[in-house]
C-alpha positions as a printed NumPy array, in Angstrom:
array([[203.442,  21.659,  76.088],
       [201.827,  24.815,  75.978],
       [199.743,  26.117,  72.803],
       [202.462,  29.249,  72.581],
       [205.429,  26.489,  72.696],
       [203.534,  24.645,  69.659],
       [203.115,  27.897,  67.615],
       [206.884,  28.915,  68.314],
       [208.066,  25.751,  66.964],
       [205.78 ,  25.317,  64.202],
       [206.682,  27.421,  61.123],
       [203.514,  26.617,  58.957],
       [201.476,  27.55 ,  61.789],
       [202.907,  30.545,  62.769],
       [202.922,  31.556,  58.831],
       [199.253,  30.792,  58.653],
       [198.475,  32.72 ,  62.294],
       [200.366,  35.866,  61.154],
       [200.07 ,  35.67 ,  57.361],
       [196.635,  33.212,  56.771],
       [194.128,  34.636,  59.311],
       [194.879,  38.094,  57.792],
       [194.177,  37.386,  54.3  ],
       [191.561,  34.713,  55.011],
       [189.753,  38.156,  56.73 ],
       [190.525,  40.247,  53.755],
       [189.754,  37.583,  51.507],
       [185.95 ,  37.805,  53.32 ],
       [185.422,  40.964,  54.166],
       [187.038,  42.896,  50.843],
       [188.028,  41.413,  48.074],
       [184.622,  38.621,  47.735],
       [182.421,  42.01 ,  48.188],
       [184.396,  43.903,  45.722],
       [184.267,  40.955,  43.417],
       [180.592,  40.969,  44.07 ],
       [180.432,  44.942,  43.348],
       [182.614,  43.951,  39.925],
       [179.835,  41.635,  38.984],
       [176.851,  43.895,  39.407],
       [178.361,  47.131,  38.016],
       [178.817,  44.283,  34.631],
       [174.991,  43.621,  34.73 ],
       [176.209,  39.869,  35.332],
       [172.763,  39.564,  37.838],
       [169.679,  39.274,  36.979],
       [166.754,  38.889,  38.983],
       [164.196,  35.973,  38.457],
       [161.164,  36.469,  40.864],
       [162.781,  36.712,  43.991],
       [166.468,  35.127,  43.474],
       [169.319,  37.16 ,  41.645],
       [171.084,  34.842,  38.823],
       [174.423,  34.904,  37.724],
       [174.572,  35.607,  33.88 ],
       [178.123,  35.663,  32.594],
       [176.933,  38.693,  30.13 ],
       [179.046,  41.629,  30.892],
       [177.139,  44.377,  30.215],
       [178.26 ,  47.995,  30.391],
       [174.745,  48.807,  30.274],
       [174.918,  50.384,  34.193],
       [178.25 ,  52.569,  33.902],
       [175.747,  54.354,  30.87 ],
       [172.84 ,  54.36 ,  32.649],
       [175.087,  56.405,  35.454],
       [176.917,  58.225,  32.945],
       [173.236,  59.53 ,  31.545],
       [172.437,  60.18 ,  35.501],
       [171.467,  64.078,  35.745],
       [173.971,  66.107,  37.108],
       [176.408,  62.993,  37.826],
       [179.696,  64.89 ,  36.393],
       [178.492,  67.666,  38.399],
       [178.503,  65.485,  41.803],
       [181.712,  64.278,  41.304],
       [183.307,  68.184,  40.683],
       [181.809,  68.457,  44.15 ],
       [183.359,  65.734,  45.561],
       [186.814,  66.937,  44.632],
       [185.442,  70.424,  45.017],
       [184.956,  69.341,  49.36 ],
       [187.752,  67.034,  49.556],
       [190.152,  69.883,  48.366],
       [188.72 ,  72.4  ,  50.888],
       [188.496,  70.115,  53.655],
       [192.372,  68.917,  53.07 ],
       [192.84 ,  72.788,  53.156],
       [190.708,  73.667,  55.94 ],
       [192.177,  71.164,  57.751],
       [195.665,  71.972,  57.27 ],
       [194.843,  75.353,  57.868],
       [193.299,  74.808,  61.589],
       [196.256,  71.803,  62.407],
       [199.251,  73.356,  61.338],
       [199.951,  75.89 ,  63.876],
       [198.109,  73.976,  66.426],
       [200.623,  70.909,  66.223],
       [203.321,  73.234,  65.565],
       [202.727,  75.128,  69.255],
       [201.797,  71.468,  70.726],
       [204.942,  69.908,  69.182],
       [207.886,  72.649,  69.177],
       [206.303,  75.311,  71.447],
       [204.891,  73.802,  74.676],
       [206.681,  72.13 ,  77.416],
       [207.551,  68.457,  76.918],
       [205.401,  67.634,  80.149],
       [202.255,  69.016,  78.782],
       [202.344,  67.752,  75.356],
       [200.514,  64.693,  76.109],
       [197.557,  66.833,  78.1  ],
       [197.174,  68.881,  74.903],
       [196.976,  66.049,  72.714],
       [194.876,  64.183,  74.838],
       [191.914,  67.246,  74.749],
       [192.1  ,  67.48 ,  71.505],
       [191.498,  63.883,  70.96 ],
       [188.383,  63.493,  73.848],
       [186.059,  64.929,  71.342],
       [186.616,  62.285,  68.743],
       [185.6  ,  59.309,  70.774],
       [182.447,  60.507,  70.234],
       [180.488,  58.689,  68.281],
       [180.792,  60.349,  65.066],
       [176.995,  60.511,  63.958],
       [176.301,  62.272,  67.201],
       [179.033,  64.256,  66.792],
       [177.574,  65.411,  63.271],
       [173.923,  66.089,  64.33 ],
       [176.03 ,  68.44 ,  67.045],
       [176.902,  70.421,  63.804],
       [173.593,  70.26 ,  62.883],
       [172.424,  72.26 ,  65.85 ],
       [174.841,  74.424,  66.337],
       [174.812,  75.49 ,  62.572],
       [170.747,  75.411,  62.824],
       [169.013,  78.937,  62.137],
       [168.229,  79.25 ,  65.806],
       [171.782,  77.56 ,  66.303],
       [174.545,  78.808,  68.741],
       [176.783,  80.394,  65.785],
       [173.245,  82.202,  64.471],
       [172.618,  82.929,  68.51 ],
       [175.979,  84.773,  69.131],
       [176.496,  86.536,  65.876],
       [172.838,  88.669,  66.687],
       [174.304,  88.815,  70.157],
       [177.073,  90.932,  69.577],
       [175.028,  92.696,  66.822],
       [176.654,  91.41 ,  63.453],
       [173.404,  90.111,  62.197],
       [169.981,  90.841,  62.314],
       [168.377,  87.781,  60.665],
       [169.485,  84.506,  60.967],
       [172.016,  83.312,  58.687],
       [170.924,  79.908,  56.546],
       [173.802,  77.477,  57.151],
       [172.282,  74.217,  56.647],
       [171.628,  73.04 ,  53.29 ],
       [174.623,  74.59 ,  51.641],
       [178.261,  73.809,  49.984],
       [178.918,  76.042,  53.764],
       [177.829,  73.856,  56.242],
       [179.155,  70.608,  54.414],
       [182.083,  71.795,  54.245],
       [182.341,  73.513,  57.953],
       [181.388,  69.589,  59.607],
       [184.174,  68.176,  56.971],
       [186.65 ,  70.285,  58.175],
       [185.667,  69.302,  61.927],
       [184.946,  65.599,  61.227],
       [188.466,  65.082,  59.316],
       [190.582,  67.252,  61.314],
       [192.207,  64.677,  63.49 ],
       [193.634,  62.663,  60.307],
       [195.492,  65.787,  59.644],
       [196.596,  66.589,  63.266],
       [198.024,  63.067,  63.838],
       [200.739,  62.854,  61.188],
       [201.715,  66.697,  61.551],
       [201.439,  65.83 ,  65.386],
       [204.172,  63.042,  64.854],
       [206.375,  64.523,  62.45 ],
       [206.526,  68.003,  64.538],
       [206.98 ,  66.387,  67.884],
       [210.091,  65.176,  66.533],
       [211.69 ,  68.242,  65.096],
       [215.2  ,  69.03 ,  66.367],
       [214.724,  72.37 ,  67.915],
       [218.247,  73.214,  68.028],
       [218.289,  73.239,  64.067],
       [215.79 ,  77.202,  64.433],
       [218.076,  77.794,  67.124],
       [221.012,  77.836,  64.702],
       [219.511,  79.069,  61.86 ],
       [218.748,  82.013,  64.391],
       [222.277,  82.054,  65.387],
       [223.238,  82.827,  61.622],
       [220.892,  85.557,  61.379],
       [217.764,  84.276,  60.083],
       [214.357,  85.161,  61.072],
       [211.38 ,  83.275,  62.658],
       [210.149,  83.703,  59.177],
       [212.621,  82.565,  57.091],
       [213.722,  79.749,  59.343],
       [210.323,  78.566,  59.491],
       [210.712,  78.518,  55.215],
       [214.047,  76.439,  54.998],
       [213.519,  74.366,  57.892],
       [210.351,  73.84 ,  59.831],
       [208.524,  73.615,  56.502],
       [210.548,  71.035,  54.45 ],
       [210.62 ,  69.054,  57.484],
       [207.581,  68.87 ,  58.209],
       [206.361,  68.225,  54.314],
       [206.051,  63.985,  55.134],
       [203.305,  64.828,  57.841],
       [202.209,  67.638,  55.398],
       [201.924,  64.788,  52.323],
       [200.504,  62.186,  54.827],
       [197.896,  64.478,  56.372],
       [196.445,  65.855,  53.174],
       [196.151,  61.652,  51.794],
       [194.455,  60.869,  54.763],
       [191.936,  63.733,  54.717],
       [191.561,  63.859,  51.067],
       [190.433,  60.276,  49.944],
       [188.017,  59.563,  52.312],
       [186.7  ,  63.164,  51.987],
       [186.096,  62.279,  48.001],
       [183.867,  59.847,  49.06 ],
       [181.876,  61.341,  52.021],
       [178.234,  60.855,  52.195],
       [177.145,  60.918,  55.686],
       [177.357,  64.477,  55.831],
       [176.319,  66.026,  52.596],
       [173.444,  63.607,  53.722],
       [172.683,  65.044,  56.878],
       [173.74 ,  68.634,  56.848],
       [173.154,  69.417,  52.517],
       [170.423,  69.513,  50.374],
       [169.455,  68.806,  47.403],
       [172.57 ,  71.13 ,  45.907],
       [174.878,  69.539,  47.629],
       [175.327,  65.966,  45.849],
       [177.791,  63.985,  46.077],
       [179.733,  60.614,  44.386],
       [179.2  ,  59.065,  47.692],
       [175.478,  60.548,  48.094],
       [175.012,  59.192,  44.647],
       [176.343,  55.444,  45.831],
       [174.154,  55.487,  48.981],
       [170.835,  55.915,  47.364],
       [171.252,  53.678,  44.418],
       [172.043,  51.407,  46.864],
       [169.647,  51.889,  49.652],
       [166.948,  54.111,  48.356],
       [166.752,  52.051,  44.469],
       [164.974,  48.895,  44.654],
       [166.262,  45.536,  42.821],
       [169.217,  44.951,  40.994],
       [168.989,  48.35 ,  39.097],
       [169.755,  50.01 ,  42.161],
       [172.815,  48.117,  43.057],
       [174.273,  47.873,  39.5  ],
       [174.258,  51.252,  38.948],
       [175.356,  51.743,  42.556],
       [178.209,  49.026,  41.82 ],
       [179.175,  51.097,  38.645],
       [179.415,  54.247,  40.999],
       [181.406,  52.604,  43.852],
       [183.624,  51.123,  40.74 ],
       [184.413,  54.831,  39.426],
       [185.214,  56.335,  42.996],
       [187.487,  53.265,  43.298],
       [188.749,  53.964,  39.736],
       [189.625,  58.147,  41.11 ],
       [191.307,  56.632,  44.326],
       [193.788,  54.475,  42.392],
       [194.66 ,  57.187,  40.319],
       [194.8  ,  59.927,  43.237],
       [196.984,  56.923,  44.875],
       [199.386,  56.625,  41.796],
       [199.96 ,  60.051,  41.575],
       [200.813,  60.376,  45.372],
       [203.113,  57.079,  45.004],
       [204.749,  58.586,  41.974],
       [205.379,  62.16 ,  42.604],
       [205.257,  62.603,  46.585],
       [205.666,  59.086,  48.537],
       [209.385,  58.955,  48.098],
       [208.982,  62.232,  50.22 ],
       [206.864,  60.85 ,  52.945],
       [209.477,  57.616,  52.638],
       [212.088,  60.465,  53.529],
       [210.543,  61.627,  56.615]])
């Protein structure tokens, strides 16, 4: 008997295989660390010498230690503050390119289009950002072209600003807006604009009642796929910011890596607690108000 003839006719092993494995994983790899996170935002480790001890004294000692952090409310403004123009920015840039890719061009070279706009994004994505980093330097190919055809004189200072963080959000996040817009526009019945046109309506108003509405579940998906992970970026405010451009995540990474002992990852626990705290509710309010939409599509 083979081994796929004994998990066919075993139920409890095929309910552990499909059902176990996964939550034994998540079990591991999520909810212990979070648990872990829980404890040390509560002050409920304390370090003796060299070992950390478990002290079952919550504390919300770390949460106002964060809360007294300079210029912590601030951060977290500019969290939302890039999140909301990078979910713009990329909605912006992917709307009329999936709409051209998925209504416009010929079946036969929709998966050619697709396909170069994905090659760029199997790049690693740190490389991909210190890219950015040259080409927005001072001496940079967008600084190199704009006193090429005369529109500048001086060099324009990208790097270190709310500009440049935003610019490599945009292009780092751009493909979790195309791909739901992507699949929800592929799909849309052409002959629906044809009739509309039929009855007299324009491109315009066509694309109002109909292309738009229909394509609102990509629309909702895009902009929840963009926007939470955006809240939290780090990497790049890290690499392309200064010291203006702060961030929650920013904020988590050094407490965490740059703040020795169990300070550091307390208060850093307390942080990564809050932005966890923002998703849920960003979450809720997408489940309540705009997921039966998505459901829809």
């Amino acid at each position: 008997m083979s081994i796929i003839d004994i998990i066919r006719r075993g139920k409890k092993l095929k309910l552990f295989i499909f059902i176990g494995i996964p939550m034994i994983y998540l079990l591991i790899f999520f909810f212990i660390p979070f648990l872990i996170a829980f404890l040390y935002s509560l002050g409920m480790f304390k370090q003796v010498v060299y070992q950390y001890v478990f002290v079952p004294e919550p504390s919300l000692e770390y949460y106002s230690g964060l809360m007294k952090f300079p210029g912590i409310f601030k951060s977290i403004q500019r969290s939302f503050y890039y999140a909301s123009l990078t979910t713009l920015g990329t909605f912006l840039i992917s709307y009329p390119l999936t709409y051209y890719i998925g209504v416009k061009l010929e079946e036969k070279y929709r998966d050619l289009a697709v396909l170069i706009i994905f090659t760029p994004f199997w790049i690693n994505f740190l490389l991909r950002v210190y890219a950015m980093r040259f080409i927005l330097h001072e001496a940079g190919m967008i600084n190199l072209i704009l006193r090429l055809i005369g529109i500048i004189s001086e060099p324009i200072k990208f790097l270190g600003t709310d500009t440049a963080v935003i610019i490599v959000m945009i292009y780092s996040y751009l493909i979790f807006m195309v791909l739901p817009l992507y699949g929800v526009l592929e799909k849309l019945d052409v002959e629906l604009l044809e009739a509309a046109a039929t009855l007299g309506a324009t491109p315009f108003k066509a694309f109002i009642k109909i292309t738009l509405p229909l394509s609102l579940p990509g629309i909702l998906a895009g902009s929840l796929l963009v926007f939470i992970p955006a809240v939290g970026e780090f990497v790049i405010p890290e690499l392309v910011g200064g010291p203006n451009t702060t961030t929650l995540g920013t904020i988590i990474y050094s407490f965490f890596l740059r703040v020795r002992g169990v300070t550091g990852w307390g208060i850093g626990s307390a942080a990564a607690l809050i932005y966890i705290v923002l998703i849920l509710v960003a979450s809720y309010v997408y489940m309540k108000f705009v997921g039966g939409e998505v459901r829809l599509g």
